[in-house]
FIDOMAR-956200 format. One line per 10 residues: number of its first residue (from 1); for each residue x, y, z of C-alpha. Coordinates in nm, 2 decimals, always signed. Layout:
N
NUM	X Y Z | ...
END
This chain:
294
1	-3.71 -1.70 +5.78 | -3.95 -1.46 +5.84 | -4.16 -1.30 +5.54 | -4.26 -0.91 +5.56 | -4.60 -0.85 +5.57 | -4.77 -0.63 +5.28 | -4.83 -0.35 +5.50 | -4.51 -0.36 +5.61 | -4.37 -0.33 +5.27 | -4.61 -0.08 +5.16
11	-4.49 +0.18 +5.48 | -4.12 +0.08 +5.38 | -4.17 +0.19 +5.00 | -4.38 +0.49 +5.15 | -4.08 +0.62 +5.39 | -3.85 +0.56 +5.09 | -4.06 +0.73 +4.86 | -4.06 +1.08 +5.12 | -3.70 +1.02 +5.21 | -3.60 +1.05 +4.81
21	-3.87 +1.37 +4.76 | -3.70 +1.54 +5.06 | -3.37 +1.48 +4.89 | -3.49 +1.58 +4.58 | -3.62 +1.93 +4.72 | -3.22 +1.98 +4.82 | -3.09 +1.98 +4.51 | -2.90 +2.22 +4.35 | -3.15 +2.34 +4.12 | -3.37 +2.48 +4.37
31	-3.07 +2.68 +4.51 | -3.14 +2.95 +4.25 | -3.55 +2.99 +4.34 | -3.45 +2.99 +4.69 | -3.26 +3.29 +4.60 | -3.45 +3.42 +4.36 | -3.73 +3.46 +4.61 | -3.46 +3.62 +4.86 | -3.40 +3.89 +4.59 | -3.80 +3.94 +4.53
41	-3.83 +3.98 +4.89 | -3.56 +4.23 +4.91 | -3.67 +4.41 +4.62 | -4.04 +4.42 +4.78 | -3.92 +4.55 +5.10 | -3.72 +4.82 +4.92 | -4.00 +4.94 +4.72 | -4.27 +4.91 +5.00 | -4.03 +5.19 +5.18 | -4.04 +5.37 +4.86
51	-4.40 +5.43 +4.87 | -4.40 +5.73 +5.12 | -4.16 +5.94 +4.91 | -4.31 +5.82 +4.54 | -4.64 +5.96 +4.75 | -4.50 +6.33 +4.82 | -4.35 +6.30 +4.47 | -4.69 +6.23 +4.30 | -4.85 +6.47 +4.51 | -4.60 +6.81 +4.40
61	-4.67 +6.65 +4.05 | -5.04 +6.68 +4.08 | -5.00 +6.99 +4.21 | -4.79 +7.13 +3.94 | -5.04 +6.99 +3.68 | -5.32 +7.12 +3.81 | -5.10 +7.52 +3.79 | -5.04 +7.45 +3.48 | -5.38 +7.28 +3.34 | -5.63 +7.53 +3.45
71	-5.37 +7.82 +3.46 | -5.40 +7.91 +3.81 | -5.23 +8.30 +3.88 | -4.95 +8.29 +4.12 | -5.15 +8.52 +4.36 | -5.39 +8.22 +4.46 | -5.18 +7.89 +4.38 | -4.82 +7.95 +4.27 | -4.65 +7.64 +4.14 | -4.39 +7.44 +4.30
81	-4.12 +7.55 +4.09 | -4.19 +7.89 +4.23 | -4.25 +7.78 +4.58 | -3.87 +7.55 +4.58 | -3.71 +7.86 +4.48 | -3.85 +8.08 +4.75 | -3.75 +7.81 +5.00 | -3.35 +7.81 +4.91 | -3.40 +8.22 +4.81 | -3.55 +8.30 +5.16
91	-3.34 +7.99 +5.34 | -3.18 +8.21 +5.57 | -3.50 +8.39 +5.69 | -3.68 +8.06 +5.71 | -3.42 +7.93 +5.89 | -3.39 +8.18 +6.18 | -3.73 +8.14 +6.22 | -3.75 +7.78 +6.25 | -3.48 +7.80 +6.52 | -3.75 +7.96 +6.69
101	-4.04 +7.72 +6.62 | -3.86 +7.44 +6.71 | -3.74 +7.54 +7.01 | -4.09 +7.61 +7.15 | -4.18 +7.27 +7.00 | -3.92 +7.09 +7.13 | -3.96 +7.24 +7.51 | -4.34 +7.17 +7.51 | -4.35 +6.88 +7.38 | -4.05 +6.76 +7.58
111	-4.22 +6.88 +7.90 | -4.56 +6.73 +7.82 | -4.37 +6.36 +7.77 | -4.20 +6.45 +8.13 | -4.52 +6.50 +8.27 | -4.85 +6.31 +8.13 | -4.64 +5.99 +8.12 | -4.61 +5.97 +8.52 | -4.93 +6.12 +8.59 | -5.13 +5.86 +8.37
121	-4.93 +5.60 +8.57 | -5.03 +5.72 +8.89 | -5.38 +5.81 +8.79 | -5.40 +5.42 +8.64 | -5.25 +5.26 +8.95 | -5.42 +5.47 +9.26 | -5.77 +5.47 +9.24 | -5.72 +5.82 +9.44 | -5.53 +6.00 +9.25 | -5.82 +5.88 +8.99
131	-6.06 +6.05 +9.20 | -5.90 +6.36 +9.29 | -5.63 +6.45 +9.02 | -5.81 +6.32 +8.66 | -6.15 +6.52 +8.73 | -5.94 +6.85 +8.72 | -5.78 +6.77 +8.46 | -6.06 +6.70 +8.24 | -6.23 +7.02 +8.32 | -5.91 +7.17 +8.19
141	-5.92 +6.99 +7.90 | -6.28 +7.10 +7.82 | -6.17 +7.49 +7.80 | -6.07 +7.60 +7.46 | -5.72 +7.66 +7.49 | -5.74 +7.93 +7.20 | -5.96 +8.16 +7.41 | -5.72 +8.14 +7.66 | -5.41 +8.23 +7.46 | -5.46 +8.55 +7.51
151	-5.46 +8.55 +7.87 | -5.12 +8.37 +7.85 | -4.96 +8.68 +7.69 | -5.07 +8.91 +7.97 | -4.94 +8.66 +8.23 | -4.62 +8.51 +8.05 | -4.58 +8.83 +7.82 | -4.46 +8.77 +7.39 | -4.18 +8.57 +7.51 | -4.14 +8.14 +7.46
161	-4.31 +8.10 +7.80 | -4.64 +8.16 +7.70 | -4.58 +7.98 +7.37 | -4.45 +7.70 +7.54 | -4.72 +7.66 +7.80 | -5.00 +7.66 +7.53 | -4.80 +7.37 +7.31 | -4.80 +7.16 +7.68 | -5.19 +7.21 +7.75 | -5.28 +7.14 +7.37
171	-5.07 +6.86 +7.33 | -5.09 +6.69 +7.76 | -5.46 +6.53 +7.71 | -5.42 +6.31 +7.46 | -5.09 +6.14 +7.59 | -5.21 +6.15 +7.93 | -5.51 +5.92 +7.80 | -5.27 +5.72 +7.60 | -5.06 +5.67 +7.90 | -5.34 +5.55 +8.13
181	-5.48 +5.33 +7.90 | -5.14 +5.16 +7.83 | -5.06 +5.16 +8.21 | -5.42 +4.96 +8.26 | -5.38 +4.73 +7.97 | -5.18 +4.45 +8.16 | -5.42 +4.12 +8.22 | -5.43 +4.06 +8.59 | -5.39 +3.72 +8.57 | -5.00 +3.81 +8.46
191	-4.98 +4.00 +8.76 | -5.07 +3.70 +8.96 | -4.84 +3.51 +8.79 | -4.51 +3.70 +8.84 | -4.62 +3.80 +9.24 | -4.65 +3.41 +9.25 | -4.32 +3.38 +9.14 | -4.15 +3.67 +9.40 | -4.12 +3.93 +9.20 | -4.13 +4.29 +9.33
201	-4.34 +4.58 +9.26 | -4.05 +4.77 +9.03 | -3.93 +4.39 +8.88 | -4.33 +4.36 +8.78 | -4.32 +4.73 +8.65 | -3.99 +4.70 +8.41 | -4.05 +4.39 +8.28 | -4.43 +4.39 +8.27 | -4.63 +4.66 +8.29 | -4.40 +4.93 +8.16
211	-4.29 +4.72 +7.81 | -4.69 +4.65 +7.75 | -4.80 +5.04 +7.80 | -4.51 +5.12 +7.52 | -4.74 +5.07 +7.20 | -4.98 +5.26 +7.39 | -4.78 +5.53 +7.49 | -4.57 +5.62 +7.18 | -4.97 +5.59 +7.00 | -5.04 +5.87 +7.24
221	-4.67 +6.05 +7.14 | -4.76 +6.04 +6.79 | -5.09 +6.20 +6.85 | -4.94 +6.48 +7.04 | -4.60 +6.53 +6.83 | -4.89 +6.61 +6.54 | -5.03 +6.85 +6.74 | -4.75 +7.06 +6.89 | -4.61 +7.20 +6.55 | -4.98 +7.33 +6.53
231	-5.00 +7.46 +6.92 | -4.70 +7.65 +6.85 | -4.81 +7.83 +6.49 | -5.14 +7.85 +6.68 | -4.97 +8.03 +7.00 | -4.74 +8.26 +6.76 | -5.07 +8.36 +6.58 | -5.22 +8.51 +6.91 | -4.87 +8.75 +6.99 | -4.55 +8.69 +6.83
241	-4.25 +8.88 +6.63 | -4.03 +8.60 +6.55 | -4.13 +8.25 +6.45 | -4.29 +8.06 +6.12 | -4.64 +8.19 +6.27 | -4.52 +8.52 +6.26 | -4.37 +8.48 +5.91 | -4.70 +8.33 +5.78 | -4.89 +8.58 +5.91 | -4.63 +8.84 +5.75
251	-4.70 +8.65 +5.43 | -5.07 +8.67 +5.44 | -5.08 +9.02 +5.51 | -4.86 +9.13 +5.20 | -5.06 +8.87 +4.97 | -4.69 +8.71 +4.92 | -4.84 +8.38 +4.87 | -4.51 +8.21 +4.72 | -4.35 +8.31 +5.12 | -4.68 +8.11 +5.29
261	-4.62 +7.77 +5.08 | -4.24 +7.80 +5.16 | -4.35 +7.81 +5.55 | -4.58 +7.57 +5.49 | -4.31 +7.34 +5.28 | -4.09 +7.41 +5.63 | -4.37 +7.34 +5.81 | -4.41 +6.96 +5.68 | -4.07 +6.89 +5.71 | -4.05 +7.03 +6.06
271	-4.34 +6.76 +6.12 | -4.19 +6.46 +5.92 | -3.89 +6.52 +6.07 | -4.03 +6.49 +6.44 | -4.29 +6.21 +6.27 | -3.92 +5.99 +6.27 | -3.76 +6.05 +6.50 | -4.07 +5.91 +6.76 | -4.08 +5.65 +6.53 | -3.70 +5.53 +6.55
281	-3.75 +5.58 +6.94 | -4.05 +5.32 +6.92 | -3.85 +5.11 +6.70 | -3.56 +5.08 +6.92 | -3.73 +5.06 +7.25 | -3.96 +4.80 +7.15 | -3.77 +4.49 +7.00 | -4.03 +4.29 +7.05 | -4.25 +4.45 +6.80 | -4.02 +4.43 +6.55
291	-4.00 +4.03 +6.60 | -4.34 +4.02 +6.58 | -4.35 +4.23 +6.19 | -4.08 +4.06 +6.08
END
């Protein structure tokens, strides 16, 4: 008969000892902290999304305080009260005008995305194209486009064009960087790798290079989607007679400040709206982001 050794015994009473503390963590009784913690989470995650609306809520309350506690007249700071009401009194005037806005927002913005997305790809992959079409298009970029507004209305005339074309050249730069610096950011070891492998140029471009520019890229849409509302207020400033720029500048010039905070209300939402909906596209076209936060 063969006798166990003490060490022998001691790693049997040690295995024993785990096996009974594992099955002790699977009880019952922990069911309820398990989901406990499942509810915390939930409840976390909810009020984390909260935060961005309890913001803008806090804010119109500060502002209303601040009306009321220092008794600022109307003519300079009207309250929010006042400015709702004009918003839903004037809805159908604000509303016909953003129509307008939109439209130019939506067409410039759309045609810079069209545009500055395969020109950074090109200017990123053909060191010639670097050479001969990126120089140009800095010098471009270093003209102030609001000194040239005004030569857009004597070409293009008070239509959309020339409202349009002034939202593309304010809003091309900064995705055209974005796009070249998300269409260079590939390592070229991984490049290596998947030519090793056999795969061709447009297998290497949708599965590698173009998935790895996306943060980059849709960094460079939200820079320019903040921008265009402005380009388009900016070009209806220079020569307009329908629009929110034109309304604001209506506003201004009969000191009907309660009309400027209701375009400027429209305005925000206008730009939260667009804020979204960039951010849903990135959300569904990058999955792989969203593995990565959860």
């Amino acid at each position: 008969m063969q006798v166990t050794s003490s060490p022998e015994k001691a790693a049997d009473v040690s295995r024993a000892t785990n096996r009974q503390r594992s099955a002790a963590s699977d009880t019952p009784a922990d069911v309820p902290k398990r989901k406990r913690s499942k509810t915390e989470r939930a409840i976390r995650r909810i009020g984390w999304n909260l935060l961005p609306p309890l913001t803008f809520v806090g804010i119109v309350a500060l502002w209303w305080g601040a009306v009321e506690l220092f008794k600022i007249p109307a003519y300079l700071l009207p309250g929010p009260q006042s400015v709702f009401s004009r918003c839903v009194t004037d809805a159908g005037l604000l509303w016909a005008h953003s129509k307008v806005t939109l439209t130019e927002i939506l067409l410039g913005f759309g045609l810079t995305i069209v545009t500055a997305i395969p020109l950074g790809l090109l200017i990123a992959l053909s060191p010639l194209s670097k050479q001969l079409v990126y120089p140009p298009i800095m010098l471009m970029q270093l003209v102030p486009k609001i000194a040239v507004a005004p030569l857009f209305l004597v070409w293009l005339g008070f239509g959309m064009e020339s409202k349009v074309l002034l939202t593309v050249l304010l809003t091309f730069f900064p995705l055209l960087i974005a796009s070249i610096s998300g269409f260079q950011i590939l390592d070229d070891r991984l490049l290596y790798l998947t030519k090793s492998m056999g795969a061709t140029s447009w297998e290497t471009f949708r599965y590698l290079r173009f998935p790895a520019a996306l943060p980059v890229i849709f960094s460079g849409i939200k820079t320019s989607a903040t921008i265009a509302a402005t380009a388009a207020i900016v070009a209806e400033f220079v020569g307009a007679n329908k629009g929110l720029g034109y309304v604001l500048l209506r506003g201004t010039s009969t000191m009907d400040i309660e009309l400027v905070f209701a375009v400027l209300v429209v305005l925000t939402l206008i730009g939260v709206a667009i804020n979204y909906v960039v951010e849903f596209c990135e959300w569904a076209m990058t999955p792989w982001q969203r593995a990565k936060n959860m």
